[in-house]
C-alpha positions as CSV (number, residue, x, y, z in Angstrom):
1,X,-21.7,-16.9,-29.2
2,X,-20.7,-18.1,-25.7
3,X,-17.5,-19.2,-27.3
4,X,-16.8,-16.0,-28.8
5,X,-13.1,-14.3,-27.5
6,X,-14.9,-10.5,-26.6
7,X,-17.7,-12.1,-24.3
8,X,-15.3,-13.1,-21.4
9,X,-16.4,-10.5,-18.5
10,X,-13.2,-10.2,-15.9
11,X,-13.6,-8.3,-13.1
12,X,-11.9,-5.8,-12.2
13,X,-12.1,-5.5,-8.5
14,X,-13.4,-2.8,-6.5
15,X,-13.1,0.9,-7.8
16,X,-11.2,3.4,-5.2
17,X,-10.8,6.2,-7.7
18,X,-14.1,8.4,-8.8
19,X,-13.5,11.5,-10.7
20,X,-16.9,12.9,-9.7
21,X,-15.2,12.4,-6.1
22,X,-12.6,15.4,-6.8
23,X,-15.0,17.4,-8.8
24,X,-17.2,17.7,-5.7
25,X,-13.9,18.3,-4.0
26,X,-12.5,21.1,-6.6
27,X,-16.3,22.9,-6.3
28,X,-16.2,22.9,-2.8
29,X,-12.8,24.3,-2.1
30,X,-14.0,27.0,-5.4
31,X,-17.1,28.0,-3.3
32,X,-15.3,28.6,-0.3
33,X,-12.7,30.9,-2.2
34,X,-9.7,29.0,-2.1
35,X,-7.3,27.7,-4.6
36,X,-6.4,24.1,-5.6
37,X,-2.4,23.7,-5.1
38,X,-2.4,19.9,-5.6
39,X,-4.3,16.8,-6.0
40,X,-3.4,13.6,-5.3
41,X,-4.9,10.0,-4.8
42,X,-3.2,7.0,-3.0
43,X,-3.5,3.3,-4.3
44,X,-6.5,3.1,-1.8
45,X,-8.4,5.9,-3.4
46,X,-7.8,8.5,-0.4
47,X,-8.4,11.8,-2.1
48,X,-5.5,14.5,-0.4
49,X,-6.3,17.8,-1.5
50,X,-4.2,20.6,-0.7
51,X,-5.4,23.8,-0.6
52,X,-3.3,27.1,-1.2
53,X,-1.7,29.4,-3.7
54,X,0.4,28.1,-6.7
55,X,4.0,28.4,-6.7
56,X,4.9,31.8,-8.2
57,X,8.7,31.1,-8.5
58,X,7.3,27.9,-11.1
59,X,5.8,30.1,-13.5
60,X,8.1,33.4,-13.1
61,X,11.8,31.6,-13.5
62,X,11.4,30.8,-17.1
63,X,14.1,29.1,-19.0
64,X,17.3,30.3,-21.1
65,X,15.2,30.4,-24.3
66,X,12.6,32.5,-22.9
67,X,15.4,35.6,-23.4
68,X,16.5,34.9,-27.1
């Protein structure tokens, strides 16, 4: 089977992104009573997580077809 096409291993190269890196993240920002406002994570795996109150005007505003 050394020939076969599904045995080829290709790496992939190092992983930057973890999701068990923003869970730990999103629990410790919970436990400390704040609010998640945005994640985000760079093409080097930098985690950037800003912390804060949603944006009430976003969920308020609505559309036209929200009134019909």
């Amino acid at each position: 089977m050394a020939g076969a096409a599904g045995s080829r291993h290709v790496s992939r190269g190092p992983q930057t992104f973890r999701q068990r890196d923003v869970t730990k993240a999103l629990r410790a920002l919970s436990a400390a009573g704040k609010s998640v406002a945005e994640i985000r994570v760079d093409k080097t795996g930098a985690h950037i997580v800003v912390a804060g109150e949603e944006d009430k005007t976003k969920q308020t505003a609505g559309n036209s077809w929200d009134s019909i």
